[in-house]
Structure formats: structure tokens, C-alpha cells
C-alpha positions in Angstrom: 7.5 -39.7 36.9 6.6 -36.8 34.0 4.4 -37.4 31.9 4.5 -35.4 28.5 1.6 -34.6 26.9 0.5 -34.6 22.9 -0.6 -31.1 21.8 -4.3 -30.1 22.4 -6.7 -31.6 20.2 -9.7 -29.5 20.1 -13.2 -29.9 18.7 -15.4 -27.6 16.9 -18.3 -28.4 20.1 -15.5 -27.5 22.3 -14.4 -24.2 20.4 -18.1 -23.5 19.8 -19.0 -23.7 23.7 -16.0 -21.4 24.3 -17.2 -18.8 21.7 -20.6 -18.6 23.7 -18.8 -18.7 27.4 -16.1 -16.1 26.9 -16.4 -14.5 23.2 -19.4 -13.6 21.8 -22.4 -15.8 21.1 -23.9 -13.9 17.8 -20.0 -15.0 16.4 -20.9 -18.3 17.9 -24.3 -18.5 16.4 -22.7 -17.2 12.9 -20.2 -20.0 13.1 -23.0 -22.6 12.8 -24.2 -21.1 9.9 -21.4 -21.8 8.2 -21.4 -25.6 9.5 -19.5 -25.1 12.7 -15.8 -25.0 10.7 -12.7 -24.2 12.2 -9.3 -23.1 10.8 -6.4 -24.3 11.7 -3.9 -23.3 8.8 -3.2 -21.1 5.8 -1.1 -20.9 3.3 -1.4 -18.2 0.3 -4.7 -18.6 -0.9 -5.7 -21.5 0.5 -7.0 -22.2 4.1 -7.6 -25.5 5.9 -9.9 -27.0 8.7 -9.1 -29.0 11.6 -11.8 -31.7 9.3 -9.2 -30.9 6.4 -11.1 -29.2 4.2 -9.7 -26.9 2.2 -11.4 -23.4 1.5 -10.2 -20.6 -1.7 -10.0 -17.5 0.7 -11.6 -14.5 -1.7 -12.2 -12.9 1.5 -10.3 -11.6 4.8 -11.5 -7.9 4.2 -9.0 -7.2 2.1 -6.1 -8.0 4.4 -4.1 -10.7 2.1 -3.3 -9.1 -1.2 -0.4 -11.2 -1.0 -1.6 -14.5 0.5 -1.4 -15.9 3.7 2.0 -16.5 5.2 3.8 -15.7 2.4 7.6 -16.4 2.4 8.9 -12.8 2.2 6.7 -11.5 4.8 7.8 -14.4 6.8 11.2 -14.4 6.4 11.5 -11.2 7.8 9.2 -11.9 10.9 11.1 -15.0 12.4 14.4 -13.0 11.6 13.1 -10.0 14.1 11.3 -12.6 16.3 14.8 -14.4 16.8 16.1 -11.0 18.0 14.5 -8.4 18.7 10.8 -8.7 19.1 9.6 -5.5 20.9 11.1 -2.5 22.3 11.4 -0.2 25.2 10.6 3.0 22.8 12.8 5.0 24.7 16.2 4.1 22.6 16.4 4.5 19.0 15.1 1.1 17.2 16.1 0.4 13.5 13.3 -1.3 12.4 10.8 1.4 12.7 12.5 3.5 11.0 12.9 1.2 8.1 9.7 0.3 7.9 8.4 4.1 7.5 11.4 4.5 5.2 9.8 1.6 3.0 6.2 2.9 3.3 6.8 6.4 2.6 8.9 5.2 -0.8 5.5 4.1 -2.0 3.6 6.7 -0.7 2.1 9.9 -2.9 4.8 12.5 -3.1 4.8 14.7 -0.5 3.5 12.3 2.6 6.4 11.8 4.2 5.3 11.3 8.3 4.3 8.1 9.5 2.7 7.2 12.7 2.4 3.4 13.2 -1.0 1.9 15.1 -2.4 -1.4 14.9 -5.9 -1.7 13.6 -7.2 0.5 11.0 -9.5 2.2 13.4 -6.4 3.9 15.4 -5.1 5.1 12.4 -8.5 7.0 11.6 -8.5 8.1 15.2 -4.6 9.4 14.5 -6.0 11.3 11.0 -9.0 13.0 12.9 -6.8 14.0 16.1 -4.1 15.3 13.5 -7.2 17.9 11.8 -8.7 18.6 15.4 -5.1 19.8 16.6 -4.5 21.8 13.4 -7.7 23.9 13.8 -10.2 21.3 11.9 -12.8 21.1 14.4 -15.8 19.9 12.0 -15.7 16.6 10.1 -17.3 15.6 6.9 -17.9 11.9 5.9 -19.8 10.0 3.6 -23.2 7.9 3.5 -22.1 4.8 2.7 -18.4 4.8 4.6 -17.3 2.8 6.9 -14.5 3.9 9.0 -14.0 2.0 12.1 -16.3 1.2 15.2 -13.9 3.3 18.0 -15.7 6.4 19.2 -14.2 9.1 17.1 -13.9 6.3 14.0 -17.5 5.3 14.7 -18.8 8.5 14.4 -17.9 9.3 10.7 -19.4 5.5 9.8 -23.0 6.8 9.2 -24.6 3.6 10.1 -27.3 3.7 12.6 -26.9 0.3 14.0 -23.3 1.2 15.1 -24.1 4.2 16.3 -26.7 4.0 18.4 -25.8 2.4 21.3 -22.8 4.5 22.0 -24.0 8.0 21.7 -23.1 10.8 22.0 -20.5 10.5 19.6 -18.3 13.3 18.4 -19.7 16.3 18.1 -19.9 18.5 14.4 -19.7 15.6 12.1 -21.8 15.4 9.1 -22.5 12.8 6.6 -23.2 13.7 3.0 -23.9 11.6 -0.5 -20.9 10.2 -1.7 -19.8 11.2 -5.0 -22.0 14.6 -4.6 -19.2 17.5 -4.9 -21.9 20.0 -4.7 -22.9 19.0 -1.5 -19.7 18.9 -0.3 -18.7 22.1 -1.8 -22.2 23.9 0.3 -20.3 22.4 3.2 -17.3 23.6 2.9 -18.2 26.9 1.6 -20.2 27.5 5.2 -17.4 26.5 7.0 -14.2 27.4 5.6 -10.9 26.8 7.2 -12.5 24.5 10.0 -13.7 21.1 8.2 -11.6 17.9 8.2 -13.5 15.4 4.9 -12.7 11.7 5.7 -13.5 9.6 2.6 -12.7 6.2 1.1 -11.9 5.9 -2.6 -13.9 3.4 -3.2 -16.4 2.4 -0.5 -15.7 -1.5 0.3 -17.9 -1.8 3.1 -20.9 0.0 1.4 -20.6 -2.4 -1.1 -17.8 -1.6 -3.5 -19.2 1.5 -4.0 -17.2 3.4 -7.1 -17.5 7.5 -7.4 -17.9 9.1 -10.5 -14.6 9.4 -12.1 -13.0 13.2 -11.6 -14.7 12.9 -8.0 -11.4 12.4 -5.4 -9.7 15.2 -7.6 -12.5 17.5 -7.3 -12.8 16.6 -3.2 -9.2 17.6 -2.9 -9.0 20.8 -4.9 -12.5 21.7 -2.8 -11.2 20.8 0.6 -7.9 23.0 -0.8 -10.2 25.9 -1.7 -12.2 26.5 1.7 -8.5 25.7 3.9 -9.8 22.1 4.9 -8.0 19.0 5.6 -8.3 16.2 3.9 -8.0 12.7 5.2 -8.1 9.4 2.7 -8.8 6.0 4.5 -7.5 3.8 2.3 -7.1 1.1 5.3 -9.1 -1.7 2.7 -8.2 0.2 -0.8 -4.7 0.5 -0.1 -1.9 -1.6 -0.9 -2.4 -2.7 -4.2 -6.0 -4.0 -4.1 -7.5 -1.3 -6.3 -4.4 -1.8 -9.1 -2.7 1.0 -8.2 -0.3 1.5 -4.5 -3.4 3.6 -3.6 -6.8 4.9 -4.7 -5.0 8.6 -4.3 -2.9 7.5 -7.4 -5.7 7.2 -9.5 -6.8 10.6 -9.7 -3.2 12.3 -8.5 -4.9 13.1 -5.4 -2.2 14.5 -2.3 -4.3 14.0 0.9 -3.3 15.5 4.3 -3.4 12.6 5.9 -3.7 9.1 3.9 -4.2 6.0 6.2 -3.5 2.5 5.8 -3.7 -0.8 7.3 -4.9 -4.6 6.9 -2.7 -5.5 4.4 0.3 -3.9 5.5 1.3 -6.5 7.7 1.7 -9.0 5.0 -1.0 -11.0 6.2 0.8 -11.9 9.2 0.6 -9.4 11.8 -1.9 -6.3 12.2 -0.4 -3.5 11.7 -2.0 0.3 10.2 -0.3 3.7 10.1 -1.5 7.5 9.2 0.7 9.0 6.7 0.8 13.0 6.8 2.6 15.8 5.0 5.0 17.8 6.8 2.3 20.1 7.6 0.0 18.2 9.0 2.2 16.4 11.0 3.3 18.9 13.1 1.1 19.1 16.2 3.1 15.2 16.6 6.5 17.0 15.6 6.5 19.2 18.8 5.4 17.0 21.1 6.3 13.1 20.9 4.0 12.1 23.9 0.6 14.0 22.6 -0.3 10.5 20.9 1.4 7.5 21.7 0.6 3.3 21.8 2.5 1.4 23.6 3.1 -1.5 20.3 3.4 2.0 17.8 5.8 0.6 15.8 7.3 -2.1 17.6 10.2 -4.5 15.6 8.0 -7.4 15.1 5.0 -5.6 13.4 7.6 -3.3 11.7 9.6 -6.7 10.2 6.0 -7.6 8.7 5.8 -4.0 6.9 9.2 -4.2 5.2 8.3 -7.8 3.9 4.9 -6.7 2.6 6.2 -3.7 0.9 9.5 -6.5 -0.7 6.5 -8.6 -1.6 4.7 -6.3 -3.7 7.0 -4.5 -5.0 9.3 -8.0 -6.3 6.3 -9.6 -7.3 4.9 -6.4 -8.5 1.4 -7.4 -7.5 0.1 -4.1 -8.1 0.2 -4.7 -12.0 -1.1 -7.9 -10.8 -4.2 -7.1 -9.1 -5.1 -4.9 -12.0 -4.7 -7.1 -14.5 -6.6 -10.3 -12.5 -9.0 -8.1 -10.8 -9.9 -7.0 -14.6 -10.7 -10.7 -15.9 -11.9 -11.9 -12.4 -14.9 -9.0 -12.4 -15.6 -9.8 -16.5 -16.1 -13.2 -15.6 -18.2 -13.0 -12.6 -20.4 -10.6 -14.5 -20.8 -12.9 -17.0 -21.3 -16.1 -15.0 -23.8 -13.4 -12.0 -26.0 -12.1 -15.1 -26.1 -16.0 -17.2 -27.4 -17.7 -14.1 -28.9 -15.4 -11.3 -30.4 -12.4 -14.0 -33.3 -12.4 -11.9 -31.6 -11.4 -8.3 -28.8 -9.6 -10.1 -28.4 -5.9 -9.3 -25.0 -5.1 -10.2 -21.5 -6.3 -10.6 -19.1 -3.4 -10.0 -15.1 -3.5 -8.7 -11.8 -2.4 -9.0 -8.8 -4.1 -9.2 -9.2 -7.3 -6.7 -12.1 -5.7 -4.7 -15.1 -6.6 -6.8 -18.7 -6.8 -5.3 -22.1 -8.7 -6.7 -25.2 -6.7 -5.6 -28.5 -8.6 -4.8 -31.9 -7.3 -4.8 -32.0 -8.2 -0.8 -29.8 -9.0 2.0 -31.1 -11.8 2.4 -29.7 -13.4 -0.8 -26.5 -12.5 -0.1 -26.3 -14.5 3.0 -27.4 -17.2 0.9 -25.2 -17.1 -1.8 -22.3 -16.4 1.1 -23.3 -20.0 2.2 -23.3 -21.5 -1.5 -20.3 -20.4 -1.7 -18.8 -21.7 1.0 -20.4 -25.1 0.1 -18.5 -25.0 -3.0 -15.3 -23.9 -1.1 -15.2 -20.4 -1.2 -14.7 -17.7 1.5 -16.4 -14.2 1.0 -17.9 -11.3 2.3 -20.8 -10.2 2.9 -20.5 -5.8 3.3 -21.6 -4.3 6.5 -23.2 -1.5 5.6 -24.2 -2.5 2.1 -25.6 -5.7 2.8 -26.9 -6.8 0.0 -23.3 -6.9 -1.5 -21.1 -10.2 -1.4 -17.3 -8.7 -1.7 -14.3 -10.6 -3.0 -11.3 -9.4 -1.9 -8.9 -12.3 -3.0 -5.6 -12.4 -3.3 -2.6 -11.1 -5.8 -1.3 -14.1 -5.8 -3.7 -16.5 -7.3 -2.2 -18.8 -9.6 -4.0 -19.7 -12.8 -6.0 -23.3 -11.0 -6.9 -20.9 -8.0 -8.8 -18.6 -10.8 -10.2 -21.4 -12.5 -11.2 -23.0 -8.8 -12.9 -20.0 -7.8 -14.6 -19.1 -11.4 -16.3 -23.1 -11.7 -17.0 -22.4 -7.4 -19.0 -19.1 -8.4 -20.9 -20.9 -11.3 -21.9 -23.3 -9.3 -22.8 -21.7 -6.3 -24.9 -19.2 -8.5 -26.6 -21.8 -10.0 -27.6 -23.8 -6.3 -28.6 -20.3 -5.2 -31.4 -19.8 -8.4 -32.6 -23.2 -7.4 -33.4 -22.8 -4.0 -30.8 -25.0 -2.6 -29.3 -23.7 -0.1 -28.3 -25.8 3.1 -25.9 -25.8 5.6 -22.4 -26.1 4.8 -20.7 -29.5 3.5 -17.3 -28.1 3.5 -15.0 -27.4 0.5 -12.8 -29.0 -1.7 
């Protein structure tokens, strides 16, 4: 006789005790800060527990611009899923070619080569390998940037903690103020025709960190001056979340390389890709097999990228996230400097990537944790640390923005009177 079994039911003990058997137990450990929680489903802005709680997702890193699981995005996936899912890479294979069709229509004029990894840290290993094999054997990046934890990535994120444990790194890399063009310029100047500058935009893991406006333009027409490379990671900045396709657009800058990634799979499927000129592209030109992955571009991921680019650009959330991300950071400024004046540093963002300095790090995990009792997801910046970052989504309709507005007040409030405790759960 066969007996047919229900689906798995599991428990946040059982979860937990795999966490610490087979995962990590500092993620473990995290978990119960946060009341032990587990997700079980999502659905544009909104994400729900196996208890049922229901939680306003402002954070994700910047990977939902347009929601969770949103219909476009999803259509195309189960189409390509039904079909086609991955590919033997030796015969030509439509999708991938769409997909870089679609990306580079969005692209700053004049990137026009895509290679297609899957996290963002392979697509700053692609930019850096692209400036070694065209002659650009130093690298530049910036205090403050965050870049990836992969050995080449890791070693233009000038954070101690992540570093140390894994040197030596790369060889030749320096790290210099961001926003100092001076500095940059001394740099370059001692070097000339041999230094690849990696830079961010704005920095999102340093704690939405904003330059001085003119600053991108000047790196560019620097980096031109001395024969360097330039490579933008725009893997968080990208997409939309800044108010414009990318944080090149709002200076006109023309990078060598421009890279991309979390939200361009949809919020469905990790995908990234380096974007090069012609130029800068060719040491991959020649030879197909000098850098290769074996998912680069495979049909699935590729179906995610053409429904992420359709979502955007139907729903033209890039007007959208400038436009919300403008009234989202006036009101948290005014709600972060009425109730919390005294543990307030700075409010600072752009577009839907808005950060709330406190004067310690310690703060910030606690209003991370008020926030989440009052059913809000954030996060807190890795190297900036005493930032809490909202990244939410393009998509949030007029009760999400008032849900997540009355969330912050409140949680603002609990965190001036001392009240933090461990998570209830949302609303």
C-alpha cells in the first residue's frame, strides 16, 4: 500500500537547528534577533511568515525595484521554464541574445558588449579581468566601496574585516577618499596608461554615501586624461533605484565597463552582467573561452532579464522611483529629525536608496529591530554601519507608503524611549 504524504511542514526550531548544523551559525544567531521568523512567500512588496505575519520589504539590498514576483518578470520565466530552461552553450540560443539586446537598449550610448554572470561579484571580477587584459594592471578604489567579497572583488572593498583573513589579495590596488578628484588625479598622473578606477555612484554599502555633484564627470574625463580604464559598479545603483536607468546618466558619464546586477533578474532569479564598449571588450572578442561560467547566460536567467527590463520600462518605474524616492526621503527626514533629533546624524538618498545615519552602530541595530516590530524590513550597511538603508520598492502603492511612513514613526519613537525588545512580528 502507498502512502502519500502532505508537504513538509517545517518549524522555525527546526530551520534554526539546520542554520547552525549545515549553514552558518552567526546567520543563525542573527535570525533570533529578529524573533526567529521565517519566510515562506512574497508578493510585490509585501512578504509573509510561515506564523503569517506579514512584513513591508524596504529592504533586499536593492534587488526588488519592482517587487517580488511580479507578473511580467514571471510571465516570461515559466514561459522559458516550460521550454527551454538551460543550454548546452555550444549552439546558438535566442534568449541570450535577447536579453543583451534589451539591456544594451538601456544602456549609456556606446556600451554595447555584454557578458552575463550571476552574482554581482562575478561581474566586478569580469570588469577588472577586462582592464588587466587591456594593459590596466593597477586598480584604484574608493574608502567607503563595497564591491564584492570574491578575491579580486574583495580586494577593491577597503574594509579591514573582509579583508583580512584572506590575504594576500591582489596586488597594486589602492584605495583613495571618495569624492577627492585631486587625489585621484595624483594617482593617475603617477601612473598613466596603467590604472583601472572601480567606483560606485553612490556608495550604498558605505552608507548611501552621495559625491559632490560634478564628481563621476570629473573621474571620467581624469581616468580619459592619464589612458585609464574606467569601471562603474552600479550592481545596487543600477536599474532604476537612483531615478535614472543608471547613476552614469546623471552626470553623462560613458564608463569602460559598467556593471550590473541584483535587480536585473526581476526579483526572481540572480542574474549580473559587465557591459563594455567595443574597445574594452575585445580581449573577450578574440577568444570566447578566456572567461566563461558555465550558467553565463543561460535561458532561464535570461527570460528574467527581458521581463525586468518590460517591467520598467511599461511601468516606467524609473520616473517612479524618482518621484517616490523624493517624498519618501522628505518624509523620513521629517519624521528621523521630529522624534530621534538626538541620535540623528543625517538623512541622505537618492531616488529609492535613502539611508538614516545614527551617531553609533549600535542604534542602528536597534532601530533595525523597531522596525521590524512595526513590520518593516531594512538594512543595516556593511561598511557604514551606523546607517539603516531603505531600498524599497518602485512599486509601492499609495497604503504601502503610508504603512511604511506611520511604521517609521513609530519605530522612531520606541527607539528614543528605550524600548526595544525582541521582535513581535508585523502587521
Amino acid at each position: 500500500m502507498t502512502v502519500i504524504q502532505g508537504p513538509r511542514v517545517d518549524t522555525e526550531e527546526e530551520i534554526l537547528s539546520l542554520y547552525r548544523a549545515h549553514l552558518s551559525k552567526g546567520r543563525a544567531t542573527l535570525a533570533e534577533l529578529f524573533g526567529s521568523h521565517m519566510e515562506v512567500e512574497s508578493s510585490g512588496a509585501w512578504l509573509t511568515t510561515s506564523d503569517g505575519e506579514r512584513f513591508l520589504n524596504a529592504g533586499g539590498y536593492g534587488v526588488f525595484i519592482m517587487g517580488a514576483r511580479h507578473p511580467i518578470v514571471m510571465e516570461e520565466v515559466e514561459r522559458q521554464l516550460r521550454t527551454h530552461p538551460t543550454a548546452t552553450r555550444i549552439l546558438l540560443e535566442p534568449t541570450v541574445a535577447r536579453a543583451a539586446e534589451a539591456l544594451v537598449s538601456v544602456m549609456p550610448e556606446g556600451l554595447d558588449r555584454v557578458h552575463f554572470a550571476l552574482s554581482g561579484a562575478e561581474a566586478v571580477e569580469t570588469g577588472l579581468k577586462l582592464a588587466r587584459a587591456g594593459g590596466h594592471r593597477r586598480t584604484v578604489s574608493m574608502r567607503g566601496g563595497y564591491h564584492g567579497k570574491t578575491l579580486g572583488a574583495l580586494s577593491t572593498t577597503a574594509k579591514e574585516v573582509y579583508q583580512a583573513p584572506f590575504r594576500p589579495l591582489l596586488p597594486d590596488v589602492q584605495h583613495l577618499p571618495f569624492g577627492d578628484a585631486e587625489a585621484l588625479e595624483a594617482e593617475l598622473r603617477a601612473h598613466p596608461g596603467e590604472v583601472c578606477v572601480i567606483l560606485e555612484p553612490v556608495q550604498g554599502e558605505g552608507g548611501v554615501i552621495i559625491p559632490p555633484k560634478g564628481y563621476l564627470k570629473r573621474v571620467e574625463e581624469l581616468v580619459r586624461a592619464y589612458d585609464g580604464f574606467l569601471v562603474l559598479d552600479e550592481v545596487q545603483t543600477g536599474f532604476g533605484r537612483l531615478g535614472e536607468w543608471w547613476g552614469a546618466d546623471t552626470e553623462g558619464v560613458v564608463p569602460d565597463v559598467l556593471l550590473t546586477g541584483k535587480a536585473l533578474g526581476g526579483g526572481v532569479l540572480p542574474v549580473s552582467a559587465a557591459v563594455a564598449t567595443r574597445q574594452a571588450f575585445r580581449p573577450f572578442d578574440k577568444d570566447p573561452y578566456v572567461h566563461t561560467a558555465t550558467f553565463s547566460g543561460q535561458p532561464l536567467l535570461m527570460a528574467a532579464v527581458q521581463g525586468a527590463i518590460r517591467a520598467v520600462k511599461e511601468e516606467r518605474l524609473v520616473s517612479r522611483s524618482m518621484d517616490l524616492g523624493a517624498m519618501l526621503l522628505s518624509r523620513v527626514s521629517d519624521i528621523a529629525h521630529r522624534n530621534i533629533p538626538g541620535q540623528l546624524v543625517d538623512v541622505r538618498g537618492q531616488g529609492l536608496l535613502i539611508g538614516v545615519e545614527l551617531v553609533e552602530a549600535g542604534l542602528a541595530g536597534e532601530l533595525l529591530i523597531e522596525l521590524f516590530n512595526h513590520g518593516v524590513v531594512a538594512n543595516h550597511s556593511m561598511i557604514g554601519s551606523s546607517v539603516v538603508r531603505f531600498t524599497p520598492p518602485a512599486t509601492l502603492t499609495d497604503s504601502d507608503v503610508n504603512f511604511f511612513l506611520e511604521s517609521f514613526d513609530k519605530a522612531t519613537r520606541d527607539l528614543i524611549s528605550g524600548s526595544a525588545t525582541m521582535p513581535e512580528g508585523g502587521n
